[in-house]
C-alpha positions in Angstrom: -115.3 9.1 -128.2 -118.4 7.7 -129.5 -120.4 9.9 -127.6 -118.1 12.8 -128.6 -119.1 12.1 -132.3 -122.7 11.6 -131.6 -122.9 15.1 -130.0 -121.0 16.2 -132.8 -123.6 14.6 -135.5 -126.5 15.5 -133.2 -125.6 19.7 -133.1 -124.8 19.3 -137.5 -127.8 17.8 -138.2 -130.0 20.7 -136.0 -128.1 23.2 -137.2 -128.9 21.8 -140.8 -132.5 21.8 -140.5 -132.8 25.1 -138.3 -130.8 26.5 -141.8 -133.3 24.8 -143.4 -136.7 26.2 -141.9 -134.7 29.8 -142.0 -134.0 29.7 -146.0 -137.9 27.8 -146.2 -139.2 30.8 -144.0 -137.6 33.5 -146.3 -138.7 31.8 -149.0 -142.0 31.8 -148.3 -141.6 36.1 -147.3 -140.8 36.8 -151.0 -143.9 34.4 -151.9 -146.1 36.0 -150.2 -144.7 40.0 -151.5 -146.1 38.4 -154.8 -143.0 36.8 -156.3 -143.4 33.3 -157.6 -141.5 30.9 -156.3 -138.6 30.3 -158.3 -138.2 33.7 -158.0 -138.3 34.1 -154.5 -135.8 30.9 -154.1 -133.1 32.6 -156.3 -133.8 36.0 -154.1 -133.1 33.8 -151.0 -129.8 32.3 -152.4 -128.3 35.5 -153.8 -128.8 37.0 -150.3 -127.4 33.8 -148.6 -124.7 33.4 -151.3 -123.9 37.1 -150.4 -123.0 36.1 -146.8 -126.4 36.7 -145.0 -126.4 34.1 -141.9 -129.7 32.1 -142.7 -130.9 32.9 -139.0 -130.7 36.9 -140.3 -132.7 36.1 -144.0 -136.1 36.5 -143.0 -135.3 40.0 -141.0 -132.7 40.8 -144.1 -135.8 40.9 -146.4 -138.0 42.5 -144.5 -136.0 45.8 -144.2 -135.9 45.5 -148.2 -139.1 44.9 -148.5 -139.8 48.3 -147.1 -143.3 48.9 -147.0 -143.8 46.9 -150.1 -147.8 47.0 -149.6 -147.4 50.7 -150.6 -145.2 51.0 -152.9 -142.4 51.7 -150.9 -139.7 49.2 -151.5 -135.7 49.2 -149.8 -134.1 47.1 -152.7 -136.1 44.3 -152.7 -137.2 44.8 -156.3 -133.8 45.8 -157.5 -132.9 42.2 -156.1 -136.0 40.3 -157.7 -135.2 41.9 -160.9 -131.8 41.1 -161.1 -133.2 37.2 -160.6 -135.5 37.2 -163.4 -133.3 38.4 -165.9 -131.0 35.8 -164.6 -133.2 33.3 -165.0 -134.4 34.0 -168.2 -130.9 34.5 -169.4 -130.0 31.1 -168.6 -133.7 30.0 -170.0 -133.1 31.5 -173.3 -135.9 33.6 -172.8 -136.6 36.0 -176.1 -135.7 39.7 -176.2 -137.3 42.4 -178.3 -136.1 45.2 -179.5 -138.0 48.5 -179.7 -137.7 52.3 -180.4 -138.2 54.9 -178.0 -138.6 58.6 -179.4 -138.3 61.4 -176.9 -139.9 64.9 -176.9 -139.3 67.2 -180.0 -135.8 68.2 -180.0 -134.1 66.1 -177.6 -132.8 63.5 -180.3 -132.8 64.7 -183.9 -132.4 61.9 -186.2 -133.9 59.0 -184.5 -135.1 57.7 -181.2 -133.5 54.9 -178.5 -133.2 51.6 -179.5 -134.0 49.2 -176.1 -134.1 45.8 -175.9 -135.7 43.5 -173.4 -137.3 40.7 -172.4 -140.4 39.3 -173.2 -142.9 40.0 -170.2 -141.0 43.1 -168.9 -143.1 45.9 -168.5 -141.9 49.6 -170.1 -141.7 50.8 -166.1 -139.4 47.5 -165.7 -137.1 48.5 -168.5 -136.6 51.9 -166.7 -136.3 50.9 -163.3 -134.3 47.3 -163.8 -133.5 47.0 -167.4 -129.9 46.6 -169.0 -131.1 49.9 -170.8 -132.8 51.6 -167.9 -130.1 54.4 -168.0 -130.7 55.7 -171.1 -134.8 55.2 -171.0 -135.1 56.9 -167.4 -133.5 59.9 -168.9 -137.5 60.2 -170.7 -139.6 57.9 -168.3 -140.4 58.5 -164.8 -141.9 56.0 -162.8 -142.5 57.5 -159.1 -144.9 55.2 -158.1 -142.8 51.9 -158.4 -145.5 50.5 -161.0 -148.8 50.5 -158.6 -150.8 52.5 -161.0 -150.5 55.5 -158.2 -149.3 58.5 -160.9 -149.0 59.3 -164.7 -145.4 59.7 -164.7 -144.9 56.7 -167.1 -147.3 58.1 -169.7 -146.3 56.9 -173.2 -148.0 56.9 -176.7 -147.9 53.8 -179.0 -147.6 54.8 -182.5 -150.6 54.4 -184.8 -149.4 51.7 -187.1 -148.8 50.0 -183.6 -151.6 50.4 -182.1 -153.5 46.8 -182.7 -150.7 45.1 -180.8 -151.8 46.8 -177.4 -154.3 46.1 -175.6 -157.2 49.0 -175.1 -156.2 50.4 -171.1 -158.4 49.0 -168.6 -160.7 51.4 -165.9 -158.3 51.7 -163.9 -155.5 52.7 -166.2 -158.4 54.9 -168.6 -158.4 56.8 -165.3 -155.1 57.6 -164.3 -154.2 58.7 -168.2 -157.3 60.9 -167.9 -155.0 62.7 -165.5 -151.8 62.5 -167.7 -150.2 64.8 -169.4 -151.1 65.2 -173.4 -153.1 62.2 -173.2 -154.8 60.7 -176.3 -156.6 57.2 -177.9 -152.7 56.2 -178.4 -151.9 56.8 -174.5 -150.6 54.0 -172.4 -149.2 53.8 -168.8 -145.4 52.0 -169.0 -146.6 49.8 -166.4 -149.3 48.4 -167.6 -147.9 47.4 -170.9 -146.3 44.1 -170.9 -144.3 43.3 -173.7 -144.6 40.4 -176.3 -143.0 39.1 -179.2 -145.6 40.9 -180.9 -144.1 44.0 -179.9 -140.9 43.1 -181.9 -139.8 46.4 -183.8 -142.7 48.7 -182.0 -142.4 52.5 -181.7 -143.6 54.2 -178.8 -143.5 58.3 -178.1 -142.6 59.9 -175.4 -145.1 63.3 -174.2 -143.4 66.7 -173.9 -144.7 67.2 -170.2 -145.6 65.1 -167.4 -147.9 65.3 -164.8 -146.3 64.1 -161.6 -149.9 63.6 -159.9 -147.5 61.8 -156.5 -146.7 65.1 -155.6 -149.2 67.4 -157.2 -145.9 69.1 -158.7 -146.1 69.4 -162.6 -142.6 69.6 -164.6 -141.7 69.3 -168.0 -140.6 65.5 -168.7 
């Protein structure tokens, strides 16, 4: 009987820390995508809590991850994004509120009124944000944020304008190749918001220049 228990012990306790090198291992995946890591641990229990077998976490998120290193993600992002507005919900992060105003003629009166997190991104808040529905309606971002395409083109409003940073070369490049693009131009991706950007307007451009595809349409 004793022996019988000791076996029993023996096979909980490896199976215990072979769970345990699985979840550290997936962990570390989502690390290394570029996820901090209380991110990537909340990634790794939502999957597990979900009813992935830990020996099937590590493969599970590397089919999500996609080809991540280009841009091309499987639902990984959706997943991480979920988990940081989780986290900062039960942080008390901040939210701001902002208006968007679309092309002449698509709302009359006034523009969207979005809200969001401090240290979302404009590209976040249409991809993952509580209001993305209403924003992607205006805002395209077809290349998942890696500065690849113009499609997220926006225009701060002038009385708003010293709470932005100026773009950087990289960005200065890519709106040279936007659509409409002026002193006020920013990419959606590249603008992070603040506290400081409490009450901000931004514009919308009439056209978009979807450089991904070579393919211009009217946004």
């Amino acid at each position: 009987m004793h022996n019988i228990i000791r076996r029993s012990l023996l096979s909980r306790m490896l199976t215990i820390n072979s769970d345990d090198h699985s979840f550290s291992n997936a962990k570390k995946l989502v690390v290394s995508i570029g996820n901090n890591p209380d991110i990537a641990e909340g990634v790794v229990c939502a999957l597990r809590d979900g009813g992935i077998p830990h020996n099937k976490l590590v493969s599970t998120i590397e089919t999500l991850a996609g080809r991540w290193e280009v841009g091309e993600d499987n639902g990984l992002q959706d997943l991480v994004a979920s988990v940081k507005q989780e986290i900062d919900k039960r942080l008390g992060k901040p939210m701001i509120s902002f208006t968007v105003v679309p092309p002449k003629g698509r709302i009359k009166d006034h523009g969207l009124l979005v809200k969001a997190y401090i240290g979302m991104s404009i590209a976040d808040i249409v991809q993952y944000g509580s209001d993305k529905q209403q924003l992607s309606d205006y805002i395209e971002c077809a290349c998942s944020g890696v500065m690849a395409c113009s499609t997220c083109h926006v225009i701060i409003d002038e009385q708003w304008m010293d709470t932005v940073d100026s773009p950087e070369e990289a960005e200065q490049d890519m709106l040279d190749l936007a659509y409409g693009a002026g002193p006020n131009s920013r990419l959606g991706c590249q603008l992070t918001l603040s506290i400081r950007h409490n009450g901000m307007i931004i514009h919308i451009p009439e056209g978009v220049n979807n450089i991904m595809d070579n393919i211009p349409f009217k946004g």
